[in-house]
N, C-alpha and C positions, 0 to 999 in steps of 0.2 A: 511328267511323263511325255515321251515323244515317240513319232511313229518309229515301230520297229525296224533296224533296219535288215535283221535277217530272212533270208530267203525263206521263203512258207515251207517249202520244200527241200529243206536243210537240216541238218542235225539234229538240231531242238522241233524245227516245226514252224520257225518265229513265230509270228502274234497267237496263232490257234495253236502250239505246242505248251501254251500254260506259262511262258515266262513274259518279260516288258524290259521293253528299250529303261536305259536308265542310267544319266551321268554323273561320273564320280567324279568328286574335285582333284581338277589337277596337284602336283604335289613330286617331291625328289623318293626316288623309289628310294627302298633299304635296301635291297637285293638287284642283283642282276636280272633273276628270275621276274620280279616285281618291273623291271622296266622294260623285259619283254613283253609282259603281258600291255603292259600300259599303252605301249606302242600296238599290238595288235588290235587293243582295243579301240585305237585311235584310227587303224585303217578298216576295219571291219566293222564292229558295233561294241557296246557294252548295256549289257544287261545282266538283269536278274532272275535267276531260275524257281521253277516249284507251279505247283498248281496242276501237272498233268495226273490223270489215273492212272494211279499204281499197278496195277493190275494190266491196264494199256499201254502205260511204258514198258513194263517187262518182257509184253508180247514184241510190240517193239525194236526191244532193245534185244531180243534172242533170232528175229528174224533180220538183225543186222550182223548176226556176226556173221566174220569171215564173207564178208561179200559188199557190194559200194551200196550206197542210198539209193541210185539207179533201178538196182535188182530188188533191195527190198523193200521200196516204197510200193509201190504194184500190188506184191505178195499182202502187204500190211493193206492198203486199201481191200482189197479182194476177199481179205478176211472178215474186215468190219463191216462190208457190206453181207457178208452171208449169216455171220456169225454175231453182230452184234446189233441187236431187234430188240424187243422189250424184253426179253429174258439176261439176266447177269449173265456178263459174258465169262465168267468165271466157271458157270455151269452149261452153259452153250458150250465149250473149250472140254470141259473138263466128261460130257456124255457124246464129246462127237465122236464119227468114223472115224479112226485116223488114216485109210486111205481118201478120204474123200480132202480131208485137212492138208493131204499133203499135196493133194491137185489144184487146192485152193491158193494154194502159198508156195509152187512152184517154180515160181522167177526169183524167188530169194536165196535157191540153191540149197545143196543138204535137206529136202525137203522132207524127206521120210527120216532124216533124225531131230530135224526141227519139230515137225508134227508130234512126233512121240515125245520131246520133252515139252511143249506147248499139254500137252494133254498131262501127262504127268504132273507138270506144276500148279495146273488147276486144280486137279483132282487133289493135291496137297492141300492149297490153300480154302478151300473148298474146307475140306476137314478142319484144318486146323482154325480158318478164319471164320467162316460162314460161308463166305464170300467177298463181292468188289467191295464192299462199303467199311467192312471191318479191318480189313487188307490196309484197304485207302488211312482209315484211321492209324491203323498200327504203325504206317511207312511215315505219316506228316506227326504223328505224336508222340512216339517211342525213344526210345534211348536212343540216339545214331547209333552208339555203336555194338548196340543188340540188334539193331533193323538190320547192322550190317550182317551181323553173326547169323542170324537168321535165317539172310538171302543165299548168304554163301554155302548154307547146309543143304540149300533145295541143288537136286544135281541138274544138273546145264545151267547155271550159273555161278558165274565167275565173277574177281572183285571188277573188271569195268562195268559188267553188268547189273553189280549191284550198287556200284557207285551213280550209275546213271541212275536210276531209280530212286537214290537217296536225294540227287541233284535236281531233276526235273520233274518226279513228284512230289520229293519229300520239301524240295524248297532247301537242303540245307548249306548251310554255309562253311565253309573251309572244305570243299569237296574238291577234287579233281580227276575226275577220272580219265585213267591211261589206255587210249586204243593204241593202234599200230603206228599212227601221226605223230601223237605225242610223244610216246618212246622213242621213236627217229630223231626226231626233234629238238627234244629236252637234251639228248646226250649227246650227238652234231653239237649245238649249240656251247655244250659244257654245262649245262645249267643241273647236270647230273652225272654221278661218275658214267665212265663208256660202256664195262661192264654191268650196270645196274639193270636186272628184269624187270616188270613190269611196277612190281610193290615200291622196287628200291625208288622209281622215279616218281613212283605217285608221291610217297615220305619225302621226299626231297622238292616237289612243287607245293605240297600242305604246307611246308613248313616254312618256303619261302615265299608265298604268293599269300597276300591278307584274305582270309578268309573269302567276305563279298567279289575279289575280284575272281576267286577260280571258276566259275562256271562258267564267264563266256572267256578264261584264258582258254578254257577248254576247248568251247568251240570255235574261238576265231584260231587256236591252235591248226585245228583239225583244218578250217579254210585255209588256212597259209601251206599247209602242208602239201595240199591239193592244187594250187593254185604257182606257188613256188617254187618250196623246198621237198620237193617228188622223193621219193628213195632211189632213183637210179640218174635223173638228170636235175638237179638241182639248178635252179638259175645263177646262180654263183661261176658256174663250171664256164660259161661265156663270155659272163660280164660281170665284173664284181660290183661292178655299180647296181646291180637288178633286184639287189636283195633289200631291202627296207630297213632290216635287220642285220644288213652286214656290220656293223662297228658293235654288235654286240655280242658275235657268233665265233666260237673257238674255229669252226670249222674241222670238228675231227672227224677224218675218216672223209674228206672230200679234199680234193687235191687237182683245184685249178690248170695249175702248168702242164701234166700230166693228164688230164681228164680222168682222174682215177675217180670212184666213188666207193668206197669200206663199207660196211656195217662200224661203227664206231667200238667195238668190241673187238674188232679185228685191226682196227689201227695200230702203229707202234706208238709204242710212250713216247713224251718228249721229255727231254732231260732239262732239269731247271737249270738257267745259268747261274 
């Protein structure tokens, strides 16, 4: 094991988010997909996910959506100090004010409809689990893909959300779940059809990326996205040299000579010769 080298303050959390630095033998990828990831993994980190609470991923992972880690890191610190004391924060969450919850975790934005499914989803699992400890067990022991069926029946969550909580609690492997990064990304790239929604690219990076490598394809995905290949200015569009990943990227729906940028969905087909 070697020091992490994700940012504390990034996607997973690096070393205090539950997962570890961790190297895979080099090797000739099978897929395209598989030598993306290889490559991100070469310029960002590679690790292994699992270990965080289930119950605090979820919180987490609901007061990320729709907003940057900027806004909802704040929010999530600001909770756990008010709301997570010696009492299960599952019941803390699940008998709070929800005005007060929503003042609590007002930098992560949608506050008053985050709060309400924050308190909703406890009060769920509260019933149906006990609480944090049975939750935690059902997420790292259970069938994947009942934990997923599961996740997706509580409302305010969705499959990225339940896939992160599969990935960074559950520990499990062959995971990837698709934010807004990766969907841009995967289907720019070609590594997925251009029309494909969120499911169709997750099925098509499970199936092409080995199992161990998707969790941090996921997050050095999410860094390159941010750092690179933006949705509106890509570094491609200046210098085709800027991309790491140029000789492996269809490029649909970004168009150089032109500074044009598509949604990949919106590109014209190219006709095979």
């Amino acid at each position: 094991m070697t020091e992490d080298p994700e940012p504390a303050r990034n996607i997973s959390g690096g070393d205090s988010g539950g997962g570890y630095a961790e190297r895979f033998e080099p090797g000739t990828a099978d897929t395209r997909a598989e030598a993306v990831v290889d490559r991100l993994g070469e310029q960002y980190w590679q690790k292994s996910y699992g270990g965080r609470d289930a119950f605090e991923c979820l919180v987490r992972t609901v007061l990320s959506q729709n907003t940057s880690d900027t806004a909802s890191q704040p929010a999530h610190d600001a909770l756990v100090e008010r709301y997570d004391g010696d009492a299960d924060l599952v019941d803390a969450l699940a008998d709070a004010d929800q005005a007060e919850l929503a003042e609590t975790i007002s930098s992560a934005g949608l506050y008053n409809q985050k709060s309400e499914t924050l308190i909703r989803l406890a009060g769920r699992i509260r019933e149906e689990y006990g609480g944090e400890t049975a939750f935690d067990e059902f997420v790292r022991e259970g069938d994947p893909d009942e934990v997923r069926a599961a996740l997706l029946d509580m409302k305010g969550v969705g499959p990225k959300t339940a896939d992160c909580v599969l990935l960074f609690a559950g520990g499990r492997s062959g995971v990837f779940p698709v934010d807004t990064h990766v969907h841009r990304i995967a289907r720019r790239m070609g590594l997925a059809p251009a029309d494909a929604d969120h499911e169709g690219v997750r099925e098509a990076l499970e199936r092409d990326v080995p199992g161990e490598k998707c969790g941090f394809g996921h997050t050095a995905m999410i860094q390159f996205g941010r750092d690179t290949c933006s949705a509106r200015t890509p570094d491609c569009l200046d210098d085709p040299e800027a991309c790491p990943l140029g000789d492996l990227c269809d490029q649909v729906g970004v168009y150089p000579a032109t500074g044009e940028v598509v949604d990949p969905a919106e590109a014209p087909e190219v006709a095979d010769d």
